[in-house]
Backbone bond lengths (Angstrom), bond angles and torsions (degrees), N, CA, C in turn:
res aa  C-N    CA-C-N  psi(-1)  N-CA   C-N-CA  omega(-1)  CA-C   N-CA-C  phi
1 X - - - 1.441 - - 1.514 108.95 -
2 X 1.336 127.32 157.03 1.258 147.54 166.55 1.357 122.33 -111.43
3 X 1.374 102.26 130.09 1.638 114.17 179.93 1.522 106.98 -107.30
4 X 1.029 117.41 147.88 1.731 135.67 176.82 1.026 112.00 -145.51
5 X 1.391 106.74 121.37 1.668 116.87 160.53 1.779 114.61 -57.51
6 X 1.095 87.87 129.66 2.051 94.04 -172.75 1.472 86.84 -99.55
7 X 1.439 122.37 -71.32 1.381 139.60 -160.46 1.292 122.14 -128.89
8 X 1.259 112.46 133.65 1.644 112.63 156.74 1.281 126.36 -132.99
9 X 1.627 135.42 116.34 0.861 145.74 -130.10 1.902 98.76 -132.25
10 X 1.260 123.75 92.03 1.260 117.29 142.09 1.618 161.82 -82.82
11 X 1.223 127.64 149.87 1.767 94.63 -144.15 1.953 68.25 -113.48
12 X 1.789 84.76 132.86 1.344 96.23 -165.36 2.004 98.55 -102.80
13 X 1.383 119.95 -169.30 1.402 123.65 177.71 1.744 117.08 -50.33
14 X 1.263 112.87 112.99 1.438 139.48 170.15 1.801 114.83 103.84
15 X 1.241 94.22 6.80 1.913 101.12 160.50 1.354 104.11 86.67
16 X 0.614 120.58 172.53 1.961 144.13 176.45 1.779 112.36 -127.56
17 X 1.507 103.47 139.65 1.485 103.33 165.03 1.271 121.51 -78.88
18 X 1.451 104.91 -15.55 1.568 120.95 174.92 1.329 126.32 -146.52
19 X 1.121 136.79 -173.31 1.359 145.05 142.36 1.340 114.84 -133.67
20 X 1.511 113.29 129.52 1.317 119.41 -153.31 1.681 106.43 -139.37
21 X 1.384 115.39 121.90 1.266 142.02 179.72 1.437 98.80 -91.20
22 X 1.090 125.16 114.02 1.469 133.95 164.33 1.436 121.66 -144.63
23 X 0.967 130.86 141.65 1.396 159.37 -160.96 1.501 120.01 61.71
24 X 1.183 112.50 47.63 1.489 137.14 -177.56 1.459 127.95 -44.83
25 X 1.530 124.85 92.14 1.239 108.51 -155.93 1.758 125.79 -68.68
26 X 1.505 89.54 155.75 2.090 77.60 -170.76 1.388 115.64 -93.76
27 X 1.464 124.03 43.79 1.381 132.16 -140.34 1.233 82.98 -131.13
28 X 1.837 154.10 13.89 1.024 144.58 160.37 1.689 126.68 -130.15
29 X 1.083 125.93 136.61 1.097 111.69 -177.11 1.444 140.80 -55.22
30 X 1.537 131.11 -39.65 0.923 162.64 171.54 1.712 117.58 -107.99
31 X 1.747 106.88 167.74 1.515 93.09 172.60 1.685 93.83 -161.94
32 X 1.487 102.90 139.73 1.404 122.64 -156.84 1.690 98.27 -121.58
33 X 1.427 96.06 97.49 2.156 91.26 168.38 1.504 104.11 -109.67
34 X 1.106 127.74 138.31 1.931 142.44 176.21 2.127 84.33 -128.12
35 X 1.134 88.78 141.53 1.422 125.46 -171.20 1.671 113.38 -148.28
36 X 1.435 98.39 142.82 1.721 99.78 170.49 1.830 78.63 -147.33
37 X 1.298 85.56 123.59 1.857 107.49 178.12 1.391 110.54 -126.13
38 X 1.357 123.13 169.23 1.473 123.90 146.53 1.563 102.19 -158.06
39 X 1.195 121.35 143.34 1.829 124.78 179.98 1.841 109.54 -107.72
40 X 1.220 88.20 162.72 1.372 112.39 159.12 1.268 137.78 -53.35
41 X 1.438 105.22 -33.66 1.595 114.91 -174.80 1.298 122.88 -71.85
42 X 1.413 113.86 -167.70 1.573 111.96 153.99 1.813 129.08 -108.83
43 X 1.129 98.67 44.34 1.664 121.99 -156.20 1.550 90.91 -118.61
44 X 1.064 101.87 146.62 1.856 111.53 166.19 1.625 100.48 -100.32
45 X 0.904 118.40 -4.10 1.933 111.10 -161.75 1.609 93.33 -119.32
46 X 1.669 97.27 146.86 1.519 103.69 160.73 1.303 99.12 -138.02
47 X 1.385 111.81 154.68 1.412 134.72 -152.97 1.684 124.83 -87.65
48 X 0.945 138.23 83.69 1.162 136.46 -161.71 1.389 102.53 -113.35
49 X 2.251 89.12 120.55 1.424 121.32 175.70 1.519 122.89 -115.28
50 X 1.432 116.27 140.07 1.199 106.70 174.24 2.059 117.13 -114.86
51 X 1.521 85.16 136.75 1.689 84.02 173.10 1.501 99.81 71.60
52 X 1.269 128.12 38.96 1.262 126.25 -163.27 2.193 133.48 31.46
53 X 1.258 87.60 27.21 1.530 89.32 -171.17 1.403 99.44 -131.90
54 X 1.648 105.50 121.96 1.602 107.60 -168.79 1.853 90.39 -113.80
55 X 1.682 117.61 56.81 0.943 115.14 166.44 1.530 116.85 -108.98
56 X 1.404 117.81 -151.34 1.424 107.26 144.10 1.726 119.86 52.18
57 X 1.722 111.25 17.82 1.266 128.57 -168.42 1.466 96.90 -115.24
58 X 1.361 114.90 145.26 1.472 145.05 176.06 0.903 131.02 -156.96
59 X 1.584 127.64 119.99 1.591 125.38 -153.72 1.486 97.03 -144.13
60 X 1.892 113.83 162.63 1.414 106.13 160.89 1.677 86.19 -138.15
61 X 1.363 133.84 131.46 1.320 134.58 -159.79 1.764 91.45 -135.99
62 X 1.513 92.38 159.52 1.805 109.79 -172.54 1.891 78.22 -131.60
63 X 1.226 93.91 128.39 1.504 129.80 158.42 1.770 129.02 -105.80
64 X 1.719 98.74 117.98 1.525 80.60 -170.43 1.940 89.55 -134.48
65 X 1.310 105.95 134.81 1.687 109.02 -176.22 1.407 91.85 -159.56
66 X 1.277 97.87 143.42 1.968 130.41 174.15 1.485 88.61 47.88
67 X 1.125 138.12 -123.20 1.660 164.32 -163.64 1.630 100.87 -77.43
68 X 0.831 102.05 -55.78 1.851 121.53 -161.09 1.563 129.05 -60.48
69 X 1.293 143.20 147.06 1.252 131.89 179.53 1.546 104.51 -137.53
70 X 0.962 152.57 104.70 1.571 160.94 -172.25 1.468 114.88 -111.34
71 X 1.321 120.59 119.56 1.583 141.41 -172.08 1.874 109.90 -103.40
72 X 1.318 103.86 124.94 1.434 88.31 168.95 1.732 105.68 -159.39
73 X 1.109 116.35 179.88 1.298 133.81 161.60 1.964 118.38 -92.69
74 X 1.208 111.93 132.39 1.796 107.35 -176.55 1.502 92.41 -135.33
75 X 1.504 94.81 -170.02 1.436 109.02 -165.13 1.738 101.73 -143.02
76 X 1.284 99.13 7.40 1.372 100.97 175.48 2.059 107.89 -145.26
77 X 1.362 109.37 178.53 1.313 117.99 -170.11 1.762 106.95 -114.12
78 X 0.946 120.49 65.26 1.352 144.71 168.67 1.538 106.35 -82.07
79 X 2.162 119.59 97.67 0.874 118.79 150.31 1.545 108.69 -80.17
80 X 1.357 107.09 170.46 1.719 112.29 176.40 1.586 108.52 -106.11
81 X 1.061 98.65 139.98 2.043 115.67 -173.73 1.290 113.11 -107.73
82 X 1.170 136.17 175.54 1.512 136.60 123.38 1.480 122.19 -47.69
83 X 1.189 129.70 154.54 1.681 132.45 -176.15 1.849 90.86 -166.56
84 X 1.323 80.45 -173.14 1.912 100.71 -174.64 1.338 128.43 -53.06
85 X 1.081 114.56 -26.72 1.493 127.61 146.77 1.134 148.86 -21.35
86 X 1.576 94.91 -74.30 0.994 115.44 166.16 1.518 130.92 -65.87
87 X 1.251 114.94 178.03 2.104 121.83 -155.57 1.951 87.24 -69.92
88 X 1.088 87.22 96.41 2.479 85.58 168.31 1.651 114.00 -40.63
89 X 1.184 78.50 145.81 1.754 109.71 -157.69 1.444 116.81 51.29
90 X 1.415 115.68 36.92 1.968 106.50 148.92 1.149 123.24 -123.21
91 X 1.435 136.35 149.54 1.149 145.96 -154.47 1.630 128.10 -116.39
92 X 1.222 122.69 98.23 1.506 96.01 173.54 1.180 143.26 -81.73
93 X 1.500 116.48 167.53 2.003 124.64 -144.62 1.440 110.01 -106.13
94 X 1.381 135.61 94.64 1.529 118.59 152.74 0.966 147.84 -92.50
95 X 0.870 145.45 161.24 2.080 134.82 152.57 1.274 109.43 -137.11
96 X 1.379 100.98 139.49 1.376 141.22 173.69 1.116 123.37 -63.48
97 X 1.098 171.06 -133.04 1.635 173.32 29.25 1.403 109.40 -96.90
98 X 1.412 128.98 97.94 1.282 144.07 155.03 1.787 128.26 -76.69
99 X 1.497 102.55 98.02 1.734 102.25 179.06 1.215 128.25 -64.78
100 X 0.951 153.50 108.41 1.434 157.93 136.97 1.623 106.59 104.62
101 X 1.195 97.02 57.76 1.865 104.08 -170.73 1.164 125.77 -65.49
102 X 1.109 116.90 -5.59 1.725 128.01 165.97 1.437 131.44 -119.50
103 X 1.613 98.92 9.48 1.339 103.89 161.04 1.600 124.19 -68.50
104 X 1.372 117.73 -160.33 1.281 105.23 163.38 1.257 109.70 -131.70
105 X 1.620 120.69 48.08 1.406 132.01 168.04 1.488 108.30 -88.43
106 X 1.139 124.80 153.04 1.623 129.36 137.43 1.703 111.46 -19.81
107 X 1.530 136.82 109.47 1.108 108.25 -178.42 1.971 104.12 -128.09
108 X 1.713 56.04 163.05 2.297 83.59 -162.26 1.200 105.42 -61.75
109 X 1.462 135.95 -179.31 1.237 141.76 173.34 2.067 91.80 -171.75
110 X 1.634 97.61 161.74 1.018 118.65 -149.71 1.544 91.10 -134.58
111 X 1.263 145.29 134.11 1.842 137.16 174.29 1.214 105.45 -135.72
112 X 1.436 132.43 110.24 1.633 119.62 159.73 1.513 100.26 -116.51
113 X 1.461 121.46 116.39 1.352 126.32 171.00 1.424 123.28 -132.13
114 X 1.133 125.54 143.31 1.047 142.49 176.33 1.345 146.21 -117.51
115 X 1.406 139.08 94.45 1.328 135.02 174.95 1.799 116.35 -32.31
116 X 1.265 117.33 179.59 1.498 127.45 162.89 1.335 126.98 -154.50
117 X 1.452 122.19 103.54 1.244 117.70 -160.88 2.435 106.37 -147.11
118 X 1.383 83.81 124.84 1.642 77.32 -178.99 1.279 116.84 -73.73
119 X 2.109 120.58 16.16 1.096 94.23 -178.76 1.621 91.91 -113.76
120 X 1.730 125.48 -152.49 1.590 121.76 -139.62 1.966 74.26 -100.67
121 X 0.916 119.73 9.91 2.101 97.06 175.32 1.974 94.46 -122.25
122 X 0.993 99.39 94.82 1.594 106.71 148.45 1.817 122.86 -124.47
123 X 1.429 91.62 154.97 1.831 66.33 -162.95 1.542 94.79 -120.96
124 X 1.323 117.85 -171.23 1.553 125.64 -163.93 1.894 91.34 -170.56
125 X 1.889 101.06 118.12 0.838 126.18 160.39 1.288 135.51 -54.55
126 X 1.235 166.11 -168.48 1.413 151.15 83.87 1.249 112.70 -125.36
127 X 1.443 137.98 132.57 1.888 120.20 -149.37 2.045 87.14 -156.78
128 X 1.384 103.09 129.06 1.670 84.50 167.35 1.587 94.96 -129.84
129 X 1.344 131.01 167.11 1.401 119.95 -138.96 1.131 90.61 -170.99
130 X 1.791 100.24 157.29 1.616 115.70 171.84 1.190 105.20 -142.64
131 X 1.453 116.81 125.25 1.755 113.69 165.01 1.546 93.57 -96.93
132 X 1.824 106.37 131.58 1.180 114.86 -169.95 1.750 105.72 -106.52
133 X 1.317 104.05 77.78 1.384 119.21 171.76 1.346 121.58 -179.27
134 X 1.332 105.47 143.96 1.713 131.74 -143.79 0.856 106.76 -66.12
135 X 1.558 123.63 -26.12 1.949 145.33 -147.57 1.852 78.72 -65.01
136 X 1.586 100.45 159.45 1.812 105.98 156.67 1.176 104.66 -86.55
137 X 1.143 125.16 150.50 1.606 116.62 179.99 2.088 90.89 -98.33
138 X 1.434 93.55 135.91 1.797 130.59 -160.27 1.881 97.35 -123.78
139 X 0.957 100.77 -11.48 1.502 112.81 -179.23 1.499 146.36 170.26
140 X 1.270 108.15 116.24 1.688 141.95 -169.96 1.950 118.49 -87.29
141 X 1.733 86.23 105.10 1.551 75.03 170.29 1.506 113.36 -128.04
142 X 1.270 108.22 158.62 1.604 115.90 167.89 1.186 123.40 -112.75
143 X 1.181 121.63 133.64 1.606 126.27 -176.50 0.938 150.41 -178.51
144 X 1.238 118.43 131.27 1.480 111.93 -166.74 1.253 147.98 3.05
145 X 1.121 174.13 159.15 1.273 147.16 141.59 1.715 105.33 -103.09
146 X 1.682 105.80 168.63 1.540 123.77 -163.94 1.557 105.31 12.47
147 X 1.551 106.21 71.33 2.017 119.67 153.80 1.990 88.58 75.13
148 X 0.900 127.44 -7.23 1.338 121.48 163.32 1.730 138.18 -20.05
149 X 1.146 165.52 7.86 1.255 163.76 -79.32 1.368 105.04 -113.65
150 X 1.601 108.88 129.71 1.246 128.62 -173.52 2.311 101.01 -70.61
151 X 1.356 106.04 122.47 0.971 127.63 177.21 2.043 134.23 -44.03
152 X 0.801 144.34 52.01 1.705 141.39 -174.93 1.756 89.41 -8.25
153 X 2.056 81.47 134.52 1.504 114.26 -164.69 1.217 111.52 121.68
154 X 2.011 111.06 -49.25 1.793 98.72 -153.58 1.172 85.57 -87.75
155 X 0.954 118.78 -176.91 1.673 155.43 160.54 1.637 120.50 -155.83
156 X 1.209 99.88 156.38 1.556 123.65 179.49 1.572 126.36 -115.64
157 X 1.206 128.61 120.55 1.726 115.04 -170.26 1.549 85.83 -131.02
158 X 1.638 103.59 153.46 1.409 141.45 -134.45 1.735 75.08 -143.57
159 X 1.254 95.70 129.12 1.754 117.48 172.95 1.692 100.31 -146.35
160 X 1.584 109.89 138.01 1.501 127.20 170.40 1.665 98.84 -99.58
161 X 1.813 112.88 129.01 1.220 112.67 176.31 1.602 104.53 -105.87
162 X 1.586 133.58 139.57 1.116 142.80 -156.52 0.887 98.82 -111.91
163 X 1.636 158.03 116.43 1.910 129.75 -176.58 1.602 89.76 -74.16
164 X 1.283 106.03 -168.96 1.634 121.50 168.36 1.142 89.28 174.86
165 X 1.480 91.93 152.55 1.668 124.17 -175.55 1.730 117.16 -73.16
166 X 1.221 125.57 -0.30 1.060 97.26 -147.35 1.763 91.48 -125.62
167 X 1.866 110.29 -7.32 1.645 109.60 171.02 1.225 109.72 104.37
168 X 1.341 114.39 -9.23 1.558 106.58 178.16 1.515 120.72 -102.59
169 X 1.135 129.19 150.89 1.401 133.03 164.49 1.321 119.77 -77.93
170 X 1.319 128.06 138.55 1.581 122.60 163.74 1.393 109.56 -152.30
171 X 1.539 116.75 122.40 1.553 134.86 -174.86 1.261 110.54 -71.80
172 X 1.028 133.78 128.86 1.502 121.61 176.80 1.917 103.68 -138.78
């Protein structure tokens, strides 16, 4: 398979409400976003929509913070970030993995995210997911939740995955 950088998106001085992937080409099979964020709010989660429609979402996610591990079913795509809370100036890390994004299946998604904090509550996501609609997804956003704004420092990069037959990876 082949990876390509599509996008790279840094959130420059006074923050962003989002970061937004749009006009997404349909020329790859798969799609790979890694992010290091942290927000404003008082929320650990930021909101990730596709094609502007945060409907049509279904998830079953593993939660793990301080001692604890918590299992559930959601209705939305909430990786977990850094926010105000947490130890100032660190950021938390996700990636994405989106299956067959320009088909016209229901498509899968993959979430491992993580907060960062030097004190005993940091938390760690794991979420696998279905947006249940046919559309290709043409556009990816991240963001804040309740007026929240993603912080200057993080950034987000947008990779197209190519399969290939033959097992190898190559970055280009």
């Amino acid at each position: 398979m082949t990876m390509t950088l599509i996008e790279h998106i840094p959130v420059g001085s006074g923050g962003l409400t989002a970061i937004e992937f749009t006009s997404i080409p349909q020329s790859y099979t798969d799609l790979y976003i890694v992010a290091s964020l942290r927000e404003t709010g008082s929320s650990i989660t930021t909101s990730l929509v596709f094609n502007n429609d945060s409907t049509n979402q279904s998830s079953y996610r593993l939660d793990g913070f301080s001692s604890s591990t918590v299992t559930s079913s959601t209705g939305t795509f909430r990786p977990v970030i850094s926010y105000t809370s947490d130890t100032a100036n660190t950021f938390g890390s996700l990636s994405i993995y989106i299956s067959n994004y320009a088909g016209s299946n229901p498509k899968t998604l993959l979430i491992d995210s993580v907060s960062e904090s030097n004190s005993t509550t940091a938390y760690r996501r794991m979420m696998g997911g279905v947006w249940n609609d046919t559309s290709a997804i043409t556009a990816i956003n991240l963001e804040g939740v309740s007026g929240a704004s993603l912080v200057e420092y993080g950034s987000a990069t947008l990779y197209g995955i190519t399969s290939g037959s033959d097992g190898t990876t190559t970055v280009s």
